[in-house]
C-alpha positions in Angstrom: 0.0 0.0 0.0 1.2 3.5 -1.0 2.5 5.8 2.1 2.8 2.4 4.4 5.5 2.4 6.9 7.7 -1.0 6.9 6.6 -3.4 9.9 10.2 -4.0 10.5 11.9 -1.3 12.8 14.8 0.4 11.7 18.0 -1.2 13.1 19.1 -0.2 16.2 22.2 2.0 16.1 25.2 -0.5 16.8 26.0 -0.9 20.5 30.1 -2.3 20.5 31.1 -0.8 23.9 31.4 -3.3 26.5 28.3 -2.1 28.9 27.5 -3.4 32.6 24.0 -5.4 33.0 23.4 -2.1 34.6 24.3 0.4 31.8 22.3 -2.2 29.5 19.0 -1.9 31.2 19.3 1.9 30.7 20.4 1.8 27.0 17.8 -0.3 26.2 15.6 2.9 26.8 16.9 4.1 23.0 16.2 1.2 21.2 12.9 0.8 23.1 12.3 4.7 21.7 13.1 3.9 18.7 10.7 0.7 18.1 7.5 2.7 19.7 8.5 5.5 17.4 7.9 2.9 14.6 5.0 1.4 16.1 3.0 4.7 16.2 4.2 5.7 13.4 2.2 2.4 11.6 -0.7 3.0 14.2 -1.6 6.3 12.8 -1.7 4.8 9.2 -3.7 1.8 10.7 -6.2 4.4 12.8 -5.8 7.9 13.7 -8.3 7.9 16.8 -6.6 3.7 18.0 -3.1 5.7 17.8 -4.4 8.3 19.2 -6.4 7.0 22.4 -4.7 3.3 22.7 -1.3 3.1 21.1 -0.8 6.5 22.7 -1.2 5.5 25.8 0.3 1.8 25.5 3.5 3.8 24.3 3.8 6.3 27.3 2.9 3.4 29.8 6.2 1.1 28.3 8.4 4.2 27.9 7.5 5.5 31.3 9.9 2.4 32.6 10.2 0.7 35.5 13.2 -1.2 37.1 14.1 -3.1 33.3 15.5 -5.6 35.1 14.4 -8.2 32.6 17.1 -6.5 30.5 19.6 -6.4 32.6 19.2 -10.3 33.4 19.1 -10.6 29.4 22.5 -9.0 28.9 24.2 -10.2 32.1 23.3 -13.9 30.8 24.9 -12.9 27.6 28.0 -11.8 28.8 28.2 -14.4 31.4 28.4 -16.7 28.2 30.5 -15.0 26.6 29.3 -12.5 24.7 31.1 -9.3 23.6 30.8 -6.6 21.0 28.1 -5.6 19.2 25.0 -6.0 22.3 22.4 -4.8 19.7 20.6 -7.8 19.7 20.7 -7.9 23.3 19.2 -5.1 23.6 16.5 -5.7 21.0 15.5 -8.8 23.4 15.2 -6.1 26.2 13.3 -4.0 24.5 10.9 -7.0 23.2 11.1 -8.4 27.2 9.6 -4.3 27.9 7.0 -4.3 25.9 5.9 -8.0 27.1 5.7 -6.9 30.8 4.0 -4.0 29.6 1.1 -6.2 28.9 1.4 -8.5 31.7 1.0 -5.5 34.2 -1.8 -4.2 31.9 -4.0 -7.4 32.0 -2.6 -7.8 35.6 -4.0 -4.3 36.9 -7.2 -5.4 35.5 -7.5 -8.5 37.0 -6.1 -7.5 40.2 -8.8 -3.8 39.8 -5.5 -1.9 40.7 -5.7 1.8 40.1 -2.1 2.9 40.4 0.9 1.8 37.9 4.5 3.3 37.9 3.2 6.5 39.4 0.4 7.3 37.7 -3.0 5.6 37.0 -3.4 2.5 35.8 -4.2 2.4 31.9 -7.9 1.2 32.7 -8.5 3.5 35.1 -6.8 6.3 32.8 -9.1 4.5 29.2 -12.1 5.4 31.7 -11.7 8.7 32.8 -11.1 9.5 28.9 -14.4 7.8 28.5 -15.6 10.0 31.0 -14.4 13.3 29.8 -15.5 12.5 26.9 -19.1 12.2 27.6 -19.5 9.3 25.3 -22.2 6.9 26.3 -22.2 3.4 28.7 -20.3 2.7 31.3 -16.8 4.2 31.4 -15.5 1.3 33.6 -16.2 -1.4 31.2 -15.2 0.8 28.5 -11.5 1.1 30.7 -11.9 -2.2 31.5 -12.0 -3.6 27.5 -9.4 -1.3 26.3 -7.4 -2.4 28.2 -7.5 -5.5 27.3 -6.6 -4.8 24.0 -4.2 -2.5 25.1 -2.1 -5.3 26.5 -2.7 -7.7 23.3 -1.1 -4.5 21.7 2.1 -5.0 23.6 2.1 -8.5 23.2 2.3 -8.4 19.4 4.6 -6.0 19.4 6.8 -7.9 21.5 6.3 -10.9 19.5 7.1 -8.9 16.5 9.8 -7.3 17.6 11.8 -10.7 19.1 10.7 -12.5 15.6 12.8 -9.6 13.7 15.8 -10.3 16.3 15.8 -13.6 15.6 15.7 -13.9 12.1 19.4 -11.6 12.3 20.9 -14.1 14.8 22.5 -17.5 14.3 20.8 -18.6 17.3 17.0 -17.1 16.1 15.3 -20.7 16.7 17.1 -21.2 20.3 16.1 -17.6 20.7 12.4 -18.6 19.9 12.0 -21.4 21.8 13.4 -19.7 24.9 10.6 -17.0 24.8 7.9 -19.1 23.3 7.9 -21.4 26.7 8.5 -17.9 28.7 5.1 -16.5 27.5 3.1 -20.2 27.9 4.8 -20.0 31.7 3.8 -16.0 32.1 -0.2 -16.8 31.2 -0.2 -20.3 33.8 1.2 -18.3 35.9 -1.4 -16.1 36.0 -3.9 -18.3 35.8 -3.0 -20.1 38.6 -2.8 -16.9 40.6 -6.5 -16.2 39.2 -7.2 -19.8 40.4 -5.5 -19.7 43.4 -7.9 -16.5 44.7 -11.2 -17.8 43.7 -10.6 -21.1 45.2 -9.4 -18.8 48.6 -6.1 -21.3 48.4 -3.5 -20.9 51.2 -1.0 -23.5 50.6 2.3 -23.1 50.8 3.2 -25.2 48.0 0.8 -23.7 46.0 2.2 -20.2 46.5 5.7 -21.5 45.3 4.0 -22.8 41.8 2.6 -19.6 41.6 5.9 -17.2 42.7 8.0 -19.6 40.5 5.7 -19.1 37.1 4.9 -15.6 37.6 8.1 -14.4 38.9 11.3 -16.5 38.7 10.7 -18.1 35.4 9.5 -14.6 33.8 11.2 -12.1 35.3 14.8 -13.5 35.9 15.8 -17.6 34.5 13.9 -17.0 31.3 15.8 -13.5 30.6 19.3 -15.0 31.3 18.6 -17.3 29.3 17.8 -15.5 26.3 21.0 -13.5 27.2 23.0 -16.8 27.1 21.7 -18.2 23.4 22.6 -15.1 21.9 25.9 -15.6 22.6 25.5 -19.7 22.3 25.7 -20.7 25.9 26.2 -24.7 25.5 23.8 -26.8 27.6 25.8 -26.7 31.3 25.9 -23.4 31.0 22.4 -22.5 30.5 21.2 -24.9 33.4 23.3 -23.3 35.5 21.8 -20.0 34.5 18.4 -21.0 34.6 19.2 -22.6 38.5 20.7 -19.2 39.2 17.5 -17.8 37.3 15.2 -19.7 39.6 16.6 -18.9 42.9 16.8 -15.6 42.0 13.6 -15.0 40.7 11.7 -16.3 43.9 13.8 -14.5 45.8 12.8 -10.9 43.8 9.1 -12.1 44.2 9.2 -12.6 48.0 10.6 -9.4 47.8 7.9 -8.2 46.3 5.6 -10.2 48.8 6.9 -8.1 51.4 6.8 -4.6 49.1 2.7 -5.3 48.7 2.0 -5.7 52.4 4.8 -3.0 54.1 6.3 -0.7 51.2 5.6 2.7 51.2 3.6 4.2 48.1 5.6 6.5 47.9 8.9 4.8 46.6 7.2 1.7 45.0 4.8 3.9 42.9 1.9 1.3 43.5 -0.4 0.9 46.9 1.0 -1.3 49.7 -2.6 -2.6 50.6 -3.6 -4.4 47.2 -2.8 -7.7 48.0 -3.9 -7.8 51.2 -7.5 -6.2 50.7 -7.5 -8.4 47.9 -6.3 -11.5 49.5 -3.9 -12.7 47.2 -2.0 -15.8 47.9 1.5 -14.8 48.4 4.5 -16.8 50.3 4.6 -14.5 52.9 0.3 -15.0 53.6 0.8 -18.7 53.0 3.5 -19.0 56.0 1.6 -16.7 58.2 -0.8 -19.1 57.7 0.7 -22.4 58.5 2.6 -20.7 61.4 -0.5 -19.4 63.5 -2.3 -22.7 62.8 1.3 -24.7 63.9 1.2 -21.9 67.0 -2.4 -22.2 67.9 -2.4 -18.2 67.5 -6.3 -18.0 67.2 -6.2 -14.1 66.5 -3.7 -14.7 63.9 -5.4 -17.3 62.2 -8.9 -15.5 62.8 -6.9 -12.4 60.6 -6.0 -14.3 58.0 -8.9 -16.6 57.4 -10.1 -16.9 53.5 -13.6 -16.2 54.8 -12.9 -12.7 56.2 -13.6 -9.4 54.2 -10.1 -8.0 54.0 -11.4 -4.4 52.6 -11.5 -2.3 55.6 -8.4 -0.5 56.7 -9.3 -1.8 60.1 -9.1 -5.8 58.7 -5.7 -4.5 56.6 -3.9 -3.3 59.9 -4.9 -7.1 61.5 -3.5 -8.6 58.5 -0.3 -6.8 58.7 0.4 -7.3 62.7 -0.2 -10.9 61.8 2.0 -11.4 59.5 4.8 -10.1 62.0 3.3 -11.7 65.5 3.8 -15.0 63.5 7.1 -14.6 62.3 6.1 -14.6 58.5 8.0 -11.6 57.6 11.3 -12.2 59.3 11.1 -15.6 57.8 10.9 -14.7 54.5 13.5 -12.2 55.1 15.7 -15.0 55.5 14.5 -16.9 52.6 15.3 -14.2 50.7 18.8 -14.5 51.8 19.1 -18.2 51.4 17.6 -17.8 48.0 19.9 -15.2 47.1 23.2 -17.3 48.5 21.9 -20.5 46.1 21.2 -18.2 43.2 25.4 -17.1 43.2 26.3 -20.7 43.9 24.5 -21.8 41.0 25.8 -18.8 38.4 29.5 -19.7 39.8 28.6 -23.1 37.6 28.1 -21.3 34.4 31.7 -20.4 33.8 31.6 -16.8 33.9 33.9 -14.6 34.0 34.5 -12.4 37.2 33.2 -8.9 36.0 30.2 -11.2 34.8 29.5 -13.1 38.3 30.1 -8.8 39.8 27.4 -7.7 37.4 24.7 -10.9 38.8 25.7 -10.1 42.6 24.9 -6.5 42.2 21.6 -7.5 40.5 20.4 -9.5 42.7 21.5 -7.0 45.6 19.1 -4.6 43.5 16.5 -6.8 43.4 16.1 -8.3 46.7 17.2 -5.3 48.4 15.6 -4.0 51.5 11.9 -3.3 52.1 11.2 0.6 52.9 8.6 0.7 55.5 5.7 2.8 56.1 6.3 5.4 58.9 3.6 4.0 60.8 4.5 2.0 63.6 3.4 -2.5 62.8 1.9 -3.1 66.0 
């Protein structure tokens, strides 16, 4: 068609300075710039009014950030096989890994009816109030609700677009492929069974872990470092020590964030610190409280954190939150998060790396598991 932008986004400028995991996870913002640049660009041939109000907005919400720490984990795996030079392929992977967990945190804000996302509404809550201002007709929270939706499809095929053009410049495309082909099957179980786990009221332990490991340590860290590695054609040792390394990791960045949703303060996470407790949502840290005030006969404990009780007053939050410290929960799962983090450097040791590689995972996971900032108010 005349006028018709090319699907394929203009390469990347070539990246041939040696970059820490670090450096990598901020110079993926460029390339990421450059691909939404495209993307809208295509959008506004496709739509005026879908650029306008949806690819807009899916744009600002992916460029607007976050910790990229799926980048980092991409590029530190590739170095920790060996790879040098040119990173722009790394850093194509980053940008695709972005615009992935830009629809995971879409679809998971709606399922989850959060309101706040890296700062600033939510981009259901923002779809509605546009409704709203709008003055267009029905209801501007199903409206939010079903944008969305397709909002996050949006970034998915994006992403899925933009790793198919990576691979098909790479001698390791089809490893490449196959890597994030069983990431994104994991990512949706994942979620589903985090879905599952809240309608059925769940509180097992076990089940927590299945949940943590799909949503969290698979996606956002084993997966990654293993895309890393097959771009620079990490043998078979190699990568199961990076996806062991991965694992650990990655559970130990989600107990993290356990801890984050019950006592961080808004205010430097840039979501609420009550959503998964008025919401219920099985976490390690609930699932421990649990098992440790049945194990301790602490009645008041277990009366708190009973499936059956509405968690939505601030009143039933505050119980919550004192029992997950009178039982010990949250300085347990400190310590996991320390065990975790000691069997996740043990394991990367295997892979062979290099030491500036093996620096670059330890500060990392330092970043990612670091400590919780509390609210001001006193946990009583």
């Amino acid at each position: 068609m005349p006028g018709l932008p090319p699907m394929v986004a203009p390469p990347a400028e070539r990246v041939d300075d040696p970059l820490t995991a670090t450096a990598a996870a901020n110079a993926v913002g460029t390339v990421l710039e450059q691909v939404l640049d495209e993307r809208l660009r295509h959008s506004r041939v496709v739509d005026p009014v879908f650029a306008r109000e949806l690819a807009g907005r899916l744009a600002a919400l992916t460029a607007r950030g976050g910790k990229r720490l799926r980048t980092a984990f991409a590029h530190c795996g590739w170095r920790a096989a060996g790879g040098s030079g040119d990173a722009t392929a790394v850093l194509r992977t980053g940008a695709a890994l972005e615009l992935l967990q830009a629809c995971a945190l879409i679809h998971d804000d709606v399922m989850d009816g959060s309101v706040q996302r890296r700062g600033g509404p939510a981009l259901h809550v923002d779809l509605a109030r546009g409704h709203w201002a709008a003055g267009m007709h029905g209801s501007a929270e199903s409206f939010g609700t079903s944008a969305a939706v397709l909002a996050g499809d949006l970034a998915l095929a994006w992403a899925d677009d933009l790793l198919a053009e990576t691979a098909l410049g790479t001698p390791h495309g089809t490893r490449l492929h196959g890597e994030w082909r069983a990431m994104r099957t994991e990512m949706v179980a994942g979620q589903y069974r985090d879905l599952h786990a809240q309608a059925a009221r769940s509180c097992g332990v076990d089940e927590a872990l299945a949940i943590a490991t799909l949503k969290s340590a698979l996606y956002t860290v084993a997966r990654p470092l293993a895309l890393g590695a097959v771009l620079a054609g990490a043998d078979g040792d190699a990568l199961e020590a990076l996806r062991a390394a991965g694992r650990c990791a990655g559970l130990a960045f989600q107990l993290r964030d356990d801890l984050l949703g019950a006592f961080g303060d808004p205010a430097l996470t840039g979501k609420p610190a009550d959503d998964d407790l008025r919401s219920r949502k099985l976490t390690y840290l609930l699932a421990v409280a649990v098992r440790l005030a049945d194990a301790a006969d602490d009645h008041l404990s277990a009366a708190a954190l009973a499936p059956d009780t509405d968690p939505t007053t601030d009143r039933a939050v505050r119980q919550v939150r004192s029992a997950l410290v009178r039982t010990g929960a949250r300085d347990l799962v400190e310590a996991k998060i320390g065990e975790l983090t000691d069997m996740s450097l043990a394991h990367f040791d295997r892979c062979g790396a290099r030491p500036a590689a093996r620096h670059e995972f330890a500060a990392l996971i330092g970043r990612a598991t670091g400590a919780v900032p509390l609210r001001a108010e006193e946990v009583a």
